[in-house]
N, C-alpha and C positions, 0 to 999 in steps of 0.2 A: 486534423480530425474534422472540424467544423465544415474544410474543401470537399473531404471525402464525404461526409454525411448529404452534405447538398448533392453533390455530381449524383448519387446513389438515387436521391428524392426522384433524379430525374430523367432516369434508365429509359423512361417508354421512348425519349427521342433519338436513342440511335436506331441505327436501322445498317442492315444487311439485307441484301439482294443477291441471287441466284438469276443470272439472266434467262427467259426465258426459255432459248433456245435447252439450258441444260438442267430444266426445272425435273425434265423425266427421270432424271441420273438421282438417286438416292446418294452418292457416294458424294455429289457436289453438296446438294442438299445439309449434309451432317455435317460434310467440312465447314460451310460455309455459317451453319446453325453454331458448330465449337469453336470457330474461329469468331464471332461475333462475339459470343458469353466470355472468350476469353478475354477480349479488350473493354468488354462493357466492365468487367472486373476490375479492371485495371484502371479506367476511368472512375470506377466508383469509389476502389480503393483510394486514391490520392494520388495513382501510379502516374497516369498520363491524362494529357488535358485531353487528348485529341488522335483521332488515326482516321487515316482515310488511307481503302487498302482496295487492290484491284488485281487479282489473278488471271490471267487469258492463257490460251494455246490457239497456235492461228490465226492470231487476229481476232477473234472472236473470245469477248468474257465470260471467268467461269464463275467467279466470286466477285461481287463486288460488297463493301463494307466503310461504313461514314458512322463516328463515334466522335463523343463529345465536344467540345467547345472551341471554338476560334478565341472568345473572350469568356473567360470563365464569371470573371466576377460580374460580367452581363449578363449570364444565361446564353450569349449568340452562340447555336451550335453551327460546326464547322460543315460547311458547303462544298459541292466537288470542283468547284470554282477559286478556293480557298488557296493564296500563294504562301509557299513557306521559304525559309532558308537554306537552301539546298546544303550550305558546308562544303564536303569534302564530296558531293555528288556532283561537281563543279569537275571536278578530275579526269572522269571519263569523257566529260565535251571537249578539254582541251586535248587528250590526248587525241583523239581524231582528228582535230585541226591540224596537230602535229602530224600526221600521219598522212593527212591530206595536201599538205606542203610536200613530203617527200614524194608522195608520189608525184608532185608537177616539180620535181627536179629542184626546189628553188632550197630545200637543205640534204643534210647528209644522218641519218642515225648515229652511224659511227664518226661525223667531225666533231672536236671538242667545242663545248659550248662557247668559250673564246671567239673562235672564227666568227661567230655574230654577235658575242656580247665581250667586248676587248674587257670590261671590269673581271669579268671571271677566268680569264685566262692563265693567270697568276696565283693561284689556288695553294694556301699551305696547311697538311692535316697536322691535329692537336698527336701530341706523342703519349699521350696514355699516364702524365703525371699528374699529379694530383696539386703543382704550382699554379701559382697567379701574381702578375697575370699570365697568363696560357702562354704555353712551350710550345712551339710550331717544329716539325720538320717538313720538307719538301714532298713536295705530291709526285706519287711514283711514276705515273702517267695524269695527263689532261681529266678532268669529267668531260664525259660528251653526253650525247642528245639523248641515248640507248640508255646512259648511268640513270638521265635525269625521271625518264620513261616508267625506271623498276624500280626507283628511289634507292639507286645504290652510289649515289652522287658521293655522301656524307654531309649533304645539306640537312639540316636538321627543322625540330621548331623546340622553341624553348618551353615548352611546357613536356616534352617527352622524356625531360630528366636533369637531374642538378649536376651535371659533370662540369669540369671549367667550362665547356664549351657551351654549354647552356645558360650557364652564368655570363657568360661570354654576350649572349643571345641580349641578356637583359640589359646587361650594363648599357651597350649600343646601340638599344632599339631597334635589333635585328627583326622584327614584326613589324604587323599593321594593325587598325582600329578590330577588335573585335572581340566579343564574351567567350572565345575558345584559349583561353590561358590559364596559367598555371595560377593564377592570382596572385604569384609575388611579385613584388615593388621593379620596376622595369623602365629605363628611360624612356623619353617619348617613339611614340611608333614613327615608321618612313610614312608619308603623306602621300606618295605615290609611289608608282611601279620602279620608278628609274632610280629612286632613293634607294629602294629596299633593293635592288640589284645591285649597286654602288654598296650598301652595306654588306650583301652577305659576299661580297667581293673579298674584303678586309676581316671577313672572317673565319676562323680556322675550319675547316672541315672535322666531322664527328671522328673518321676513319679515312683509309686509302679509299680512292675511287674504286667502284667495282667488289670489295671487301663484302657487303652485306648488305643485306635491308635496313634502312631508317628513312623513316617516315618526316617527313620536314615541306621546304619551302620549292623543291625539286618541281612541282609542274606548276609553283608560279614565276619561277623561272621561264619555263615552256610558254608561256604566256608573252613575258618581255619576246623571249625569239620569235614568236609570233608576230609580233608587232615590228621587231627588226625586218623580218625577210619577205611579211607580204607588204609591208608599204601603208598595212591600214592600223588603225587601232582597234585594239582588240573587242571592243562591242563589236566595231563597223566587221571586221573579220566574222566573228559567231555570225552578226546576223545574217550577213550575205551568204557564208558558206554553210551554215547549219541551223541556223533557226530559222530563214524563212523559208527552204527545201519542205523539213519537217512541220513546217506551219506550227512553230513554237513560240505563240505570242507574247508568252506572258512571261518568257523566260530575259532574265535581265540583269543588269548589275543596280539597276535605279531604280525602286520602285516608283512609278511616277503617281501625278496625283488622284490621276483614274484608277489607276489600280490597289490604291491604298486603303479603301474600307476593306481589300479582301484579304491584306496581309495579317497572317492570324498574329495572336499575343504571342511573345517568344517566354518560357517559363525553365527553370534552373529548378531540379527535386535538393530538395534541402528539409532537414528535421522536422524543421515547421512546416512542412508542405510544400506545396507548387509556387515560386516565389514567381512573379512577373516578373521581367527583369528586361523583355524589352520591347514597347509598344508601336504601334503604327503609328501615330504622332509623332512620337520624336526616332526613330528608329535612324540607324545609320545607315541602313539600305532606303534612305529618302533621300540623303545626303549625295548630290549632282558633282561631287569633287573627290567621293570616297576612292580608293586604291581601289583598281580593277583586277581584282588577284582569280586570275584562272584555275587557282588551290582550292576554292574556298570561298567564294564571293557572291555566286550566283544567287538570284531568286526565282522560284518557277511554281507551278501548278502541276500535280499531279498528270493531268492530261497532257503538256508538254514531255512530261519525263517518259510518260508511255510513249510516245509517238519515237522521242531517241533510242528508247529501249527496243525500240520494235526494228526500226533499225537497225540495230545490235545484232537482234534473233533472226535477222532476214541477211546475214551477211554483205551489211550496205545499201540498202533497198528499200525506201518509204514509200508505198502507192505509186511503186513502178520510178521512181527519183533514185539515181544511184550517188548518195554520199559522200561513197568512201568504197574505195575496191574491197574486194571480196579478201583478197591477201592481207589487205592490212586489218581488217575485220578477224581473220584467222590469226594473225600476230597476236591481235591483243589476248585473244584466248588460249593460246600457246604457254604453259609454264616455263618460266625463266630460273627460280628459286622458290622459298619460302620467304615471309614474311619475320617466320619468329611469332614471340612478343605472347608464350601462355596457351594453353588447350583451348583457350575461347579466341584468340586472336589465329593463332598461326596458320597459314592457309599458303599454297601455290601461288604465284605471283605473274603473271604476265607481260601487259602494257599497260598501266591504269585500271586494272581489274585484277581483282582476288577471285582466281578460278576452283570450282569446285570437287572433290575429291573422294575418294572411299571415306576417310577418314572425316571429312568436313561434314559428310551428309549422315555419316552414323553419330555423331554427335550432337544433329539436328539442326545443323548450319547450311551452306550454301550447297544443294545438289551437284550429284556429279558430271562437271561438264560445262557449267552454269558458270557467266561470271557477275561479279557480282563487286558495289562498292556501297557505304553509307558515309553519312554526314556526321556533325556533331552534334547536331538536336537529334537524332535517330530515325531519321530519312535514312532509306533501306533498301538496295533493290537487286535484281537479279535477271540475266535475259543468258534463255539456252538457246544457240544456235541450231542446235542437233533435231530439238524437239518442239521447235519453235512458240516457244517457255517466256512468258514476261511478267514477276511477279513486284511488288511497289507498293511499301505503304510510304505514306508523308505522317510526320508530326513534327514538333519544334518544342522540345522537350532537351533541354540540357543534365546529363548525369553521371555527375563529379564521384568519384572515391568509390563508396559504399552504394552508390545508388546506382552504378554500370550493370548489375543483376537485373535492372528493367530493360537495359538495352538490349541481353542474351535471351530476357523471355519474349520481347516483342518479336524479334530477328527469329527464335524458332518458333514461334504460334505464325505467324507468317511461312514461313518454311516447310513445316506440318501439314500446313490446309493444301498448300501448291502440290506436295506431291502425293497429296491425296487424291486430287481431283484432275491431274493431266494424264496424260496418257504418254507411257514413256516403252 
């Protein structure tokens, strides 16, 4: 209460902009006026520490919006400079890299992941009993690069459910360092990439390959093969082949120590309010040794994620820089299955991208045509090829259980204003 009385005291500093060029537009204007009130709410309320949100078509912005605090219990409000923790928006830069290998010939979509990582070759899925320790039988085929792609491997994470096989997860420190768990007691995490590929080697799959969607450790897999078949390690990889193209500075696995007053507070909603839970001082994205997991690792600035995104909407194409081929740009937005997982989860699936649907957008979710992925603090984004559509809010907001209801109103108040104000 006391969080949200302050934040409220001190509403006059956010701010929303209407870029120029589309101040004549009434229609941007109102979105942009109700998409502001709706976050400054949510700020006031106790909801969110923070959003920084940015609408364009064309390259050119229609909404821009900067709300609350980088550090709350300072007053510092957040900057469009401001670096967050990307999470699981870390997925769609790997899966290009992956995709950018295949097109130089050096893998295969359909070779089982084996052929470059011999630990997963030997893959045995849990049988569906309710023993422990866990019942294996034989995997019907290989997982390959395509399973790993739709997350239909049966790589799991251990916070997506208490089956053996998640228990499985804990018991052997099937994970790495990070505030995205389940919060039960778990042996130590792998220290590095090669660990946690060596463990989830030894460990049973959720289901047969290819069987379904589950959400797991599948594209930081894709990250190890990265690292097998180009020869570099996987910073050296993103930077050369995607972050210095798109001129994405700030995007990293390290925060280093320049860029560290901009890393905002990382904050967990809980009963009592907005809990800090994880600061720029001590953070583990300062940490020069942490696992570089291409699932989930990254750190970046809004403005970097635009410049990928734009990418995305330009099928491979930054300021005349071509990427990523146009085909493999068209993959990823290509439906393969469903997700699953609830009427607020379940959506089209492609390559590292939740693409958007009749269904998805009458619900006030991802537009149709749109793909779209977010993180775990509720970094959010979306980029339409068709209508060249790039919508992005950042925050760094964690919400466990009962508190996931701010994650679906953030996601459609963002979603609401974009297809208010583009032209489709």
């Amino acid at each position: 209460m006391r969080t949200a009385l302050r934040l409220a005291a001190a509403a006059m500093l956010l701010s929303a902009t209407v870029p120029a060029a589309t101040q004549a537009e009434p229609a941007a204007t109102h979105a942009a006026q109700t998409l502001k009130a709706e976050l400054d709410a949510m700020v006031a309320a106790g909801e969110l520490p923070n959003a920084l949100v940015l609408i364009e078509q064309d390259g050119k912005p229609l909404i821009e919006v900067s709300t609350g605090y980088s550090d709350i219990a300072k007053r510092t409000p957040v900057t469009r400079d401001a670096i967050f923790r990307l999470y699981s928006m870390s997925k769609p830069i790997t899966t290009v890299a992956i995709l950018q290998l295949a097109e130089r010939g050096l893998l295969s979509l359909d070779a089982p992941v084996g052929t470059y990582l011999p630990e997963l070759a030997g893959l045995r899925v849990w049988d569906n009993s309710q023993d422990e320790p866990v019942r294996t039988v034989p995997a019907d085929r290989p997982v390959t690069i395509l399973d790993l792609l739709t997350h239909t491997s049966g790589i799991t994470y251990e916070f997506m459910g208490d089956t053996p096989v998640h228990r499985y997860y804990r018991a052997h420190g099937v994970g790495r360092v990070t505030l995205a768990s389940s919060g039960q007691p778990q042996e130590a995490p792998a220290a590095s990439l090669g660990e946690l590929v060596s463990r989830l080697g030894k460990a049973p799959l959720l289901h047969q390959p290819g069987k379904r969607f589950s959400y797991g450790f599948s594209t930081t897999v894709l990250g190890a093969v990265i690292e097998k078949v180009s020869g570099e390690t996987l910073d050296a990889y993103f930077q050369t082949h995607i972050f210095a193209p798109l001129e994405m500075k700030d995007t990293t696995f390290v925060v280093s120590d320049a860029q560290a007053a901009r890393l905002v507070v990382e904050y967990s909603a809980s009963a009592q309010g907005l809990e800090a839970v994880d600061q720029p001082e001590t953070s583990e994205y300062r940490d020069p040794s942490r696992l570089r997991d291409g699932g989930g690792a990254l750190a970046g600035t809004l403005e970097d994620y635009r410049h990928f995104a734009e990418m995305l909407a330009n099928r491979g194409i930054w300021h005349g820089r071509r990427v990523v081929s146009a085909a493999s740009v068209d993959a990823m937005f290509s439906p393969r299955l469903r997700t699953g997982g609830g009427p607020d989860l379940d959506i089209p699936f492609g390559l590292g991208l939740g693409i958007g649907d009749a269904g998805t957008e009458a619900r006030g979710g991802v537009p149709v045509g749109a793909g779209s992925w977010s993180g775990s603090a509720n970094s959010y984004f979306f980029a339409d090829p068709v209508h060249k559509v790039v919508a992005i809010v950042m925050t760094n907001e964690l919400t466990p259980g009962p508190f996931m209801t701010r994650t679906w109103k953030l996601r459609a108040a963002l979603d609401r204003a974009a297809l208010a104000v583009v032209k489709r």
